[in-house]
C-alpha positions as CSV (number, residue, x, y, z in Angstrom):
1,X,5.8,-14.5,24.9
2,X,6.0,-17.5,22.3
3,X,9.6,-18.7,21.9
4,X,10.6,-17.9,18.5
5,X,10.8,-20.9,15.8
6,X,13.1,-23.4,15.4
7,X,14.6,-24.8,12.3
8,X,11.9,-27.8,12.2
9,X,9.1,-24.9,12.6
10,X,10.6,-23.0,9.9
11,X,10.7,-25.9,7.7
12,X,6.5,-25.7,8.6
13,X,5.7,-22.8,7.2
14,X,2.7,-22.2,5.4
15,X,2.1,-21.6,1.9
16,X,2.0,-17.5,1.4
17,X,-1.6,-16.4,1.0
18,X,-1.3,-14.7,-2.9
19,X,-4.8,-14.1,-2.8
20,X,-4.4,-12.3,0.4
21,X,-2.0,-10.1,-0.5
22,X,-3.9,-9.5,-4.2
23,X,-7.0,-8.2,-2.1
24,X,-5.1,-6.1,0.2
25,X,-3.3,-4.5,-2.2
26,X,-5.9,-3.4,-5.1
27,X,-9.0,-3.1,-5.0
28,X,-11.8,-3.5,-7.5
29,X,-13.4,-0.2,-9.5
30,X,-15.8,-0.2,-12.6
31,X,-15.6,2.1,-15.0
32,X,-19.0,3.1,-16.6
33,X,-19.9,4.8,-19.6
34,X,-22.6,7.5,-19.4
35,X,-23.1,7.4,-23.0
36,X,-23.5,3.8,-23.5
37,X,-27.4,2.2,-23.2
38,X,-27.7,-0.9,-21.1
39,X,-27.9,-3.3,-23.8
40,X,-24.5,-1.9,-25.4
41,X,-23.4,-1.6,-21.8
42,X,-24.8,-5.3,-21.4
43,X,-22.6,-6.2,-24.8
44,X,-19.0,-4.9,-23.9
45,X,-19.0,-6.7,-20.5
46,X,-20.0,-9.8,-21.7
47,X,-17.1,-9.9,-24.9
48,X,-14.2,-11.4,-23.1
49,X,-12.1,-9.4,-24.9
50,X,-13.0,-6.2,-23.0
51,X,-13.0,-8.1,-19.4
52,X,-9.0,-8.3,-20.2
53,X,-9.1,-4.9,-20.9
54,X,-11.2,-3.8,-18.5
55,X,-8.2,-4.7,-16.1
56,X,-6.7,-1.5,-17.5
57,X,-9.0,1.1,-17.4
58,X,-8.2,1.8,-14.2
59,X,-4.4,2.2,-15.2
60,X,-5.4,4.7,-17.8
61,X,-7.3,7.0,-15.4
62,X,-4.1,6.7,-13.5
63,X,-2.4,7.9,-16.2
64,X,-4.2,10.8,-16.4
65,X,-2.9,12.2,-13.3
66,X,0.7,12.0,-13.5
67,X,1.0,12.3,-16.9
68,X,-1.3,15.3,-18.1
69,X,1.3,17.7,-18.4
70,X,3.4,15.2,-20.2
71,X,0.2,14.4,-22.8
72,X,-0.1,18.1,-23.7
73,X,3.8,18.5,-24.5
74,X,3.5,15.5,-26.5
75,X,0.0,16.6,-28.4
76,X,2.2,20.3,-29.1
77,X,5.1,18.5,-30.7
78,X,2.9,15.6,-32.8
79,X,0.6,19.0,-34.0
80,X,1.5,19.4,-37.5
81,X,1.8,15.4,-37.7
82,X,-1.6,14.1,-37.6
83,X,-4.8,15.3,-39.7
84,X,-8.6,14.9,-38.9
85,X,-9.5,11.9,-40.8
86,X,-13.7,12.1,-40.6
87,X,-13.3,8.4,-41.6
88,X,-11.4,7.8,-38.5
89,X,-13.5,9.0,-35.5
90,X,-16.2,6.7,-37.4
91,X,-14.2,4.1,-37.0
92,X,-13.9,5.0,-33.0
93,X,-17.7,6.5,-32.2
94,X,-20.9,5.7,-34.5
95,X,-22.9,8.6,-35.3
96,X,-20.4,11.1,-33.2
97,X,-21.9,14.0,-35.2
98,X,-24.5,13.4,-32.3
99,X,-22.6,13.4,-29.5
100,X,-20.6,16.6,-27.9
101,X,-16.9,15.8,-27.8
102,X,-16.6,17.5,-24.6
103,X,-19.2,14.8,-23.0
104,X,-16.9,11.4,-24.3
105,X,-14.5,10.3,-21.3
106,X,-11.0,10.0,-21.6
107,X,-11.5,6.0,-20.1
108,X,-14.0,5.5,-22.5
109,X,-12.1,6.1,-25.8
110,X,-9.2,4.6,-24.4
111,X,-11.2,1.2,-23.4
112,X,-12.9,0.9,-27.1
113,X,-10.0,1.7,-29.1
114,X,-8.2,-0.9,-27.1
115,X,-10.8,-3.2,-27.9
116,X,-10.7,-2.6,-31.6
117,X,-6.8,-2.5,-32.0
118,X,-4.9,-4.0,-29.5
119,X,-4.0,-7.4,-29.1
120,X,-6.4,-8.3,-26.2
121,X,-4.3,-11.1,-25.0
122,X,-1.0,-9.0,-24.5
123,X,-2.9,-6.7,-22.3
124,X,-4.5,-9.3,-20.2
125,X,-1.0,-10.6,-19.2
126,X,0.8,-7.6,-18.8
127,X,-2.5,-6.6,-16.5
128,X,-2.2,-9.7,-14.5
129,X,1.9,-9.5,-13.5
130,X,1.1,-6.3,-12.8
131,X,-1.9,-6.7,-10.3
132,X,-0.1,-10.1,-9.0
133,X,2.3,-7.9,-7.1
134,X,1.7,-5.4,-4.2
135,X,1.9,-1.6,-4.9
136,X,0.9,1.4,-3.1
137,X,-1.3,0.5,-0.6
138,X,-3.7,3.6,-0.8
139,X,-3.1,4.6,-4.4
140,X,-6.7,4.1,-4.9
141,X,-7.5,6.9,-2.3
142,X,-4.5,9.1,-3.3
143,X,-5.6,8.8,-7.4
144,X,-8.7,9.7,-6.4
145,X,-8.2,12.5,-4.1
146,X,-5.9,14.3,-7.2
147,X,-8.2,14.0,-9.7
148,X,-10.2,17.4,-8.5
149,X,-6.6,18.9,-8.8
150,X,-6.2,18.6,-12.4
151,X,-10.0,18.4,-13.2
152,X,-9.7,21.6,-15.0
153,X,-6.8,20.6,-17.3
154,X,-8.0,16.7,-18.0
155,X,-10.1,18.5,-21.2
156,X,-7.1,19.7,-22.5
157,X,-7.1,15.9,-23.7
158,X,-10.0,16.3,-25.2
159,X,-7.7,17.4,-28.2
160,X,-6.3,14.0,-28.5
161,X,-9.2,12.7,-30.7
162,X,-8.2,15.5,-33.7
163,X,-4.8,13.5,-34.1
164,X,-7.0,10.3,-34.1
165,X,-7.1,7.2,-32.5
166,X,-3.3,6.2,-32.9
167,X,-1.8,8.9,-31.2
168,X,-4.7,7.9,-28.3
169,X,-2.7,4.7,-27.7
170,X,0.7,5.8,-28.5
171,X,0.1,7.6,-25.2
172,X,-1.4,5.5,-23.3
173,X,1.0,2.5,-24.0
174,X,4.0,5.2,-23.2
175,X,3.0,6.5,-20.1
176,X,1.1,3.0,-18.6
177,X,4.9,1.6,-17.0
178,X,5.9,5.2,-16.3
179,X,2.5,5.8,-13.9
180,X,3.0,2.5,-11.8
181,X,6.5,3.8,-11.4
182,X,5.7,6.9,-10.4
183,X,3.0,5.8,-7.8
184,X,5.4,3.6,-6.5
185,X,7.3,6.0,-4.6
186,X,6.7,5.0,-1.3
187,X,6.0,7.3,1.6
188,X,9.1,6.3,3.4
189,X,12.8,7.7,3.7
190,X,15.2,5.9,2.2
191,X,18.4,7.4,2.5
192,X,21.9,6.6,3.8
193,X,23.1,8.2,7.0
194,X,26.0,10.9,6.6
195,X,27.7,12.7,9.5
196,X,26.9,16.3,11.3
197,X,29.7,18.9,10.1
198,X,31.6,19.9,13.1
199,X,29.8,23.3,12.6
200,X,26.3,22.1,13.0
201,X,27.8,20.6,16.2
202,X,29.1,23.4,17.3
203,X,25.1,24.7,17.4
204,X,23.8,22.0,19.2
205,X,23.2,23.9,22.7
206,X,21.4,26.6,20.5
207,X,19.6,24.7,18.8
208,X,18.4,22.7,21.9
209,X,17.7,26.2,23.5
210,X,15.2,27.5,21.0
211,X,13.7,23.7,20.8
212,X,12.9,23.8,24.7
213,X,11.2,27.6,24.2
214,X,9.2,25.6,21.7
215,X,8.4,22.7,22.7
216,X,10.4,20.3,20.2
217,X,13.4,19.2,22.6
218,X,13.1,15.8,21.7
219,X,13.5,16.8,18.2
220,X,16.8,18.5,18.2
221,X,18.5,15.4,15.7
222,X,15.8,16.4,13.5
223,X,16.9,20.6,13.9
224,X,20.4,19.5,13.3
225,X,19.6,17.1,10.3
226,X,17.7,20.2,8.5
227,X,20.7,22.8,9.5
228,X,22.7,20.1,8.0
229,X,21.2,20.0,4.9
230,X,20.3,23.6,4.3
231,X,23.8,25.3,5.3
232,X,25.4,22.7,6.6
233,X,26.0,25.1,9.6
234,X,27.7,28.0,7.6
235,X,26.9,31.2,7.1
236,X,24.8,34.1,8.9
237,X,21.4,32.1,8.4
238,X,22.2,28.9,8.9
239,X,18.6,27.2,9.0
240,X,18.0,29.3,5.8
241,X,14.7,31.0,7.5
242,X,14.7,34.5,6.3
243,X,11.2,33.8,4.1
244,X,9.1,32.5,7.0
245,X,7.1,34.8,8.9
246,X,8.3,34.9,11.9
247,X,11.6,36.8,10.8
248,X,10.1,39.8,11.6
249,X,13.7,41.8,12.0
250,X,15.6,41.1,8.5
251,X,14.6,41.2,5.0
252,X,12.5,37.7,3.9
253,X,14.4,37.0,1.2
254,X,17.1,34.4,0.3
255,X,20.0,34.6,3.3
256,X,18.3,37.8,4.2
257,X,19.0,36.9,8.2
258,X,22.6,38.1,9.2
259,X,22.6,36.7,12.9
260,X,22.9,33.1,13.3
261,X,20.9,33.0,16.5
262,X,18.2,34.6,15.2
263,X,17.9,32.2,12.1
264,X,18.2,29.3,14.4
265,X,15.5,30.8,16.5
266,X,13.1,31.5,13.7
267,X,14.2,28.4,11.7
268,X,13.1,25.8,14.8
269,X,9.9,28.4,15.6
270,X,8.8,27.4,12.2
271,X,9.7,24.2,12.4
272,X,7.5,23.9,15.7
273,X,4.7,25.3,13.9
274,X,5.1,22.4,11.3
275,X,5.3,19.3,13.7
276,X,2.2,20.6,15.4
277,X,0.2,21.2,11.9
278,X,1.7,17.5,10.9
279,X,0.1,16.1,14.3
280,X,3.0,14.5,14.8
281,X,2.6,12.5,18.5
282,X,6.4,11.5,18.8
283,X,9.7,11.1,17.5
284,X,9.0,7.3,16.4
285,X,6.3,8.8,14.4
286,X,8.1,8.7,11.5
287,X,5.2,9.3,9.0
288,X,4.3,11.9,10.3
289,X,7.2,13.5,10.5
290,X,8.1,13.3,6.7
291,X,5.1,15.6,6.2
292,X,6.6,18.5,8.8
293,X,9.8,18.1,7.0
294,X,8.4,18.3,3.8
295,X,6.5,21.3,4.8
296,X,9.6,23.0,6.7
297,X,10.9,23.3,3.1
298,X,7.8,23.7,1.3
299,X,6.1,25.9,3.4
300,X,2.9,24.8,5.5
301,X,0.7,25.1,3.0
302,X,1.7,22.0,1.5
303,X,0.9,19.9,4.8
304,X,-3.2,21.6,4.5
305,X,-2.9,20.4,0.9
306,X,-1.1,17.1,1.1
307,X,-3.4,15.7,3.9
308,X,-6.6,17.3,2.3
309,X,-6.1,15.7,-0.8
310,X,-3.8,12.5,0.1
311,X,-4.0,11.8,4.1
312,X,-0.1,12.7,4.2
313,X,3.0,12.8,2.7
314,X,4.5,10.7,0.2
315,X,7.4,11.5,-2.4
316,X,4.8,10.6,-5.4
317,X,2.4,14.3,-4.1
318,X,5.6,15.8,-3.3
319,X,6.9,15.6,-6.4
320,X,2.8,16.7,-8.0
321,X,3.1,19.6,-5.3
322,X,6.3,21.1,-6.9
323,X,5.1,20.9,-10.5
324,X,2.1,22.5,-9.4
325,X,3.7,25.2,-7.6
326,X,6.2,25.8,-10.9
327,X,3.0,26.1,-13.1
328,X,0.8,28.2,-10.6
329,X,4.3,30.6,-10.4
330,X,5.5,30.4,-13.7
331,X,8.9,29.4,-12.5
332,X,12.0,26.5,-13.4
333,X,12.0,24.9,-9.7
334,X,10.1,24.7,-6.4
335,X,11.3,23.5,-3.8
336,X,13.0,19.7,-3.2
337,X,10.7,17.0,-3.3
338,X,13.4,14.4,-1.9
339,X,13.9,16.8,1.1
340,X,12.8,14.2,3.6
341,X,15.8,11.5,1.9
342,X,18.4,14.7,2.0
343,X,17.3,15.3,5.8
344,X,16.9,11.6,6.9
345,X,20.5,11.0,6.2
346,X,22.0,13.0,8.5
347,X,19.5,11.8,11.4
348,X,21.9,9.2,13.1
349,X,20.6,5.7,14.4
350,X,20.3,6.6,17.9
351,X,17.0,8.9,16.8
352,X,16.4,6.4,14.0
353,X,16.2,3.5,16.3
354,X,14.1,4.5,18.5
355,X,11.2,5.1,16.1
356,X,8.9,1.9,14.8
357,X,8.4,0.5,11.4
358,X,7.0,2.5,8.9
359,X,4.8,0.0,6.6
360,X,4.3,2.9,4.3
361,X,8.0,2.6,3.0
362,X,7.2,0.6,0.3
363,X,10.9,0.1,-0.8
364,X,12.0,-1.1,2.6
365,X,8.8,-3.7,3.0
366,X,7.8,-4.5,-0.5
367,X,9.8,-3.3,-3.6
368,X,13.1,-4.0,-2.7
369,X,12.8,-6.6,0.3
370,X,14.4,-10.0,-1.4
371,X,11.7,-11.6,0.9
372,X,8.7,-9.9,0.2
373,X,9.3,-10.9,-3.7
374,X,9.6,-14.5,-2.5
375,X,6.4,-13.9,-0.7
376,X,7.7,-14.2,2.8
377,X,5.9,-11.6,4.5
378,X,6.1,-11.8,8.3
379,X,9.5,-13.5,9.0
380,X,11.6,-12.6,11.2
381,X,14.1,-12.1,8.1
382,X,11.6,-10.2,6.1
383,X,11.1,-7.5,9.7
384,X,15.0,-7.4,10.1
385,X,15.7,-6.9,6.3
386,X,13.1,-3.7,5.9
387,X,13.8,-2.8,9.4
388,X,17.8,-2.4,8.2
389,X,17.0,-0.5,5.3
390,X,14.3,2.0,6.9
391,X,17.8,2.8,9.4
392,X,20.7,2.7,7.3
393,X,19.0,3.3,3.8
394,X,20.7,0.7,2.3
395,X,20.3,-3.0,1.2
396,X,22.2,-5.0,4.1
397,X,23.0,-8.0,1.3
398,X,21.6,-10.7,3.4
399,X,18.7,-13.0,1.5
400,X,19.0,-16.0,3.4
401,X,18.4,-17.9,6.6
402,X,18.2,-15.8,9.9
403,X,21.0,-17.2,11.5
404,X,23.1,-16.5,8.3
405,X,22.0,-13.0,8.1
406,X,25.2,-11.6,10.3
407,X,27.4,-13.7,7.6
408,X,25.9,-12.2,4.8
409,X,25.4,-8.8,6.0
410,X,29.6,-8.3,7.2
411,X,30.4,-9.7,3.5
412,X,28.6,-7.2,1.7
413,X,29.6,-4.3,4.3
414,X,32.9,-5.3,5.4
415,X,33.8,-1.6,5.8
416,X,30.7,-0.5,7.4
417,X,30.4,-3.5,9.9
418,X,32.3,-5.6,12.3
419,X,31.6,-9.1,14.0
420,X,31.6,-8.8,18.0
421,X,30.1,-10.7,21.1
422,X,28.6,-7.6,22.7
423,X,26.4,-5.5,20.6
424,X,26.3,-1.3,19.9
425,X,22.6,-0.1,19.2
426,X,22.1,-0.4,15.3
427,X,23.7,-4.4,14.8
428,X,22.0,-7.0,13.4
429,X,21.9,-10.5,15.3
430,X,21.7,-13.6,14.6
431,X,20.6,-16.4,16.3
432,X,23.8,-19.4,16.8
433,X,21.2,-22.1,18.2
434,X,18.1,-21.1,16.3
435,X,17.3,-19.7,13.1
436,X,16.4,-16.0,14.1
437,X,17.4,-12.4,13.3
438,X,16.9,-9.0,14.4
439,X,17.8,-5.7,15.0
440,X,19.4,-3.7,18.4
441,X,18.4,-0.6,19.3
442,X,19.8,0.2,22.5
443,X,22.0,-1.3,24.7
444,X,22.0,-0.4,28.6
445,X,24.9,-2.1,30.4
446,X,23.9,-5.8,30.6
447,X,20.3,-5.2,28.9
448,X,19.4,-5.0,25.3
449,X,16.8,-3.9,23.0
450,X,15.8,-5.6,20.1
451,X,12.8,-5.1,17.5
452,X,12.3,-8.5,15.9
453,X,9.2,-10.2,13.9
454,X,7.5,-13.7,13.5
455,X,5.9,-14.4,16.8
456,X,3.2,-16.4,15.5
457,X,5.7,-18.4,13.4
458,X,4.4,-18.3,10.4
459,X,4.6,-16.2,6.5
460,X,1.4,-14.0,6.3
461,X,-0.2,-11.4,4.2
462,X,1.5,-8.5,4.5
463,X,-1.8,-6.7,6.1
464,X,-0.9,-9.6,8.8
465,X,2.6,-9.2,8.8
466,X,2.5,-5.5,10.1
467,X,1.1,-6.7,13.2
468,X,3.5,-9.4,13.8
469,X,6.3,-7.5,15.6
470,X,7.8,-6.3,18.9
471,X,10.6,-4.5,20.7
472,X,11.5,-5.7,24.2
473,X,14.1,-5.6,26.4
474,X,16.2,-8.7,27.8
475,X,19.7,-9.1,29.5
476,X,22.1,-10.2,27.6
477,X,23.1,-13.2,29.1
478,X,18.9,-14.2,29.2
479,X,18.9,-13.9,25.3
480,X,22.4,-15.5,24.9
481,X,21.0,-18.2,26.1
482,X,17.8,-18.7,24.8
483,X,19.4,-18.1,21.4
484,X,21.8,-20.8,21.9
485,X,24.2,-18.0,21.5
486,X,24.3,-14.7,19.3
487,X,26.7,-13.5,17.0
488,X,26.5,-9.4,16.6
489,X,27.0,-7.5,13.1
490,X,27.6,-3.6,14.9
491,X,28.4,-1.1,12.8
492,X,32.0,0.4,12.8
């Protein structure tokens, strides 16, 4: 294994790849127009004006899917405020008498009335700090795979064009942030560890009972996290399982268990069924897991649906799956679409730790991470910042230097932390002899565990930078002194 970089080499490294990240991150669509001929067709791309704009389109067929339920309240409440001007859809489509309304795309309207009415220029550089930074990495696929789920309510647009053209971009200029907000929920958990109630620990050898009849024992943390959050260990159905079908001896209705065993024993049955429809291989498969959680409270259904239309979980088709469900049932609430946050937290570090990195959690690697805005994807302070938040949920403070990380992070958590010569799995170390930092997972008398990054030494892409990583296992005094010494953050 290469010795991790010096000062001097870290002084070396390499201008961050922009372009890199650009092309990982988005990738390139064109939007056509069935109803323009090629020479029109031929026109539009060549006016520079529309090649700005054309930077867009795709963020307006995004907007379509989040944001159609939001569209028809608005169009019910502007009603009785715009007229049919004749002179207006002129202005938008020549000779439109000829052409079924029905047949004219959402996209397209949007892209020529941009054309006409917008300042060009404005778009083109809100278009380009928006693309010059990373987002979802398969929003693409994920926008995609949605569109058959609202296919049958995208005419209900349609209607826009009898308010005319201003109301058209009124909405499209409102709801352009609020889509890249929404699709930049990441996939990941990112929530702040909490403590088992002494009654969820008083289950514990109940709960591991039922999890060895089904084949989930090493997932008991993960039993005692959802007891945890739907009881917190009270009451006569504490796993709050009396709806699934396999309570086959009490009413399935809300708390319609009365025996706590048998709600634990239906509650992990269910939960069995869920890892296994997730395909989740092992506890460090974190993203995987998120989906079985999510379907423990959802029901299974939404697994079939999340990975037939999205490959997995994420909050963004949580969130869609709930506000689907309330339509389809006619009802205020469905669900919690932040169950997997409200579960995380109360799945301690020893479980956390010994799960890998989750690239996915777009808050923890990209959004959030001080060094991924500076571009320093791939460093070993870049792995140990994400890798902190992904376990604790919570920004550790540190933004500079590895071997200033400890400092940094026992300043901002002074309650939460505590400096020390020996570590505890969970601390953050830094390097005393050479700028390095990462995180402990387990410690075994004299040997430790750490997960660090930046073996090659160098800031990557980020598609580069998930690769660069890696957990082994040294004696303490081995890595003492290869550090030149280590200095421990371990939590209190």
């Amino acid at each position: 294994m290469r010795d991790i970089k010096t000062k001097q080499k870290m002084q070396a490294i390499k201008t961050k790849d922009t372009k890199g990240n650009i092309r990982h991150f988005i990738k390139q669509q064109t939007i056509h127009n069935k109803n323009v001929d090629r020479k029109e067709e031929a026109s539009v791309k060549s006016n520079p004006q529309v090649q700005a704009t054309n930077n867009v389109s795709v963020a307006a067929k995004q907007t379509v899917v989040e944001s159609k339920h939001r569209a028809t309240k608005f169009i019910k409440q502007k009603r009785n405020e715009y007229k049919i001007k004749s002179t207006s859809k002129k202005s938008i489509i020549e000779s439109s008498h000829d052409i079924q309304p029905q047949r004219i795309s959402y996209i397209s309207m949007a892209k020529k009335h941009v054309v006409n009415k917008v300042n060009v220029s404005k778009i083109k550089q809100t278009t380009e700090q928006i693309i010059s930074k990373p987002i979802v990495q398969n929003a693409t696929q994920a926008i995609k795979k949605s569109f058959h789920i609202v296919k049958k309510s995208v005419s209900t647009l349609n209607t826009l064009f009898s308010f005319g053209t201003g109301l058209i971009l009124l909405i499209v200029i409102t709801l352009f942030i609020g889509t890249f907000s929404v699709l930049a929920q990441d996939g990941g958990s990112n929530s702040e560890i909490v403590s088992l109630s002494e009654e969820v620990i008083a289950y514990e050898d109940t709960i591991r009972k039922y999890a060895i009849e089904y084949d989930i024992e090493d997932y008991v943390s993960l039993l005692q996290a959802i007891m945890m959050q739907e009881s917190g260990g009270k009451g006569s159905d504490p796993m709050q399982a009396s709806e699934s079908g396999y309570n086959t001896k009490y009413p399935r209705v809300p708390n319609g268990i009365t025996e706590p065993e048998y709600s634990i024993d239906v509650g992990t049955h269910t939960f069995s069924d869920c890892v296994k429809k997730a395909n989740v291989k092992d506890p460090s498969d974190t993203e995987h897991i998120y989906l079985a959680l999510q379907g423990y409270n959802y029901g299974s259904g939404y697994i079939d649906w999340a990975i037939s239309n999205f490959g997995g979980y994420s909050k963004y088709n949580a969130q869609q799956f709930s506000d689907m469900k309330k339509q389809q049932l006619n009802v205020s609430g469905y669900g919690d679409p932040y169950y997997v946050d409200h579960v995380m937290r109360y799945v301690g570090i020893t479980f956390r730790g010994g799960t890998n990195p989750n690239f996915n959690n777009m808050e923890a690697w990209i959004t959030k991470n001080p060094y991924a805005k500076a571009g320093l994807y791939g460093q070993c302070t870049w792995f140990a910042w994400g890798r902190f938040y992904e376990l604790y949920g919570y920004d550790p403070g540190f933004s500079g230097n590895g071997w200033d990380c400890v400092d940094e992070l026992l300043k901002a958590h002074p309650d939460k932390f505590e400096r020390s010569s020996m570590p505890k799995a969970g601390a953050v170390f830094s390097g005393i002899g050479k700028n390095h930092v990462g995180i402990v997972l387990k410690v075994d008398g004299n040997n430790i565990t750490i997960q660090d990054g930046n073996y090659d030494g160098i800031t990557n892409t980020f598609e580069d930078a998930k690769k660069d990583w890696q957990t082994n296992t040294y004696t303490l005094d081995y890595y003492r002194s290869r550090m030149g010494g280590i200095v421990f953050a371990n939590p209190k």
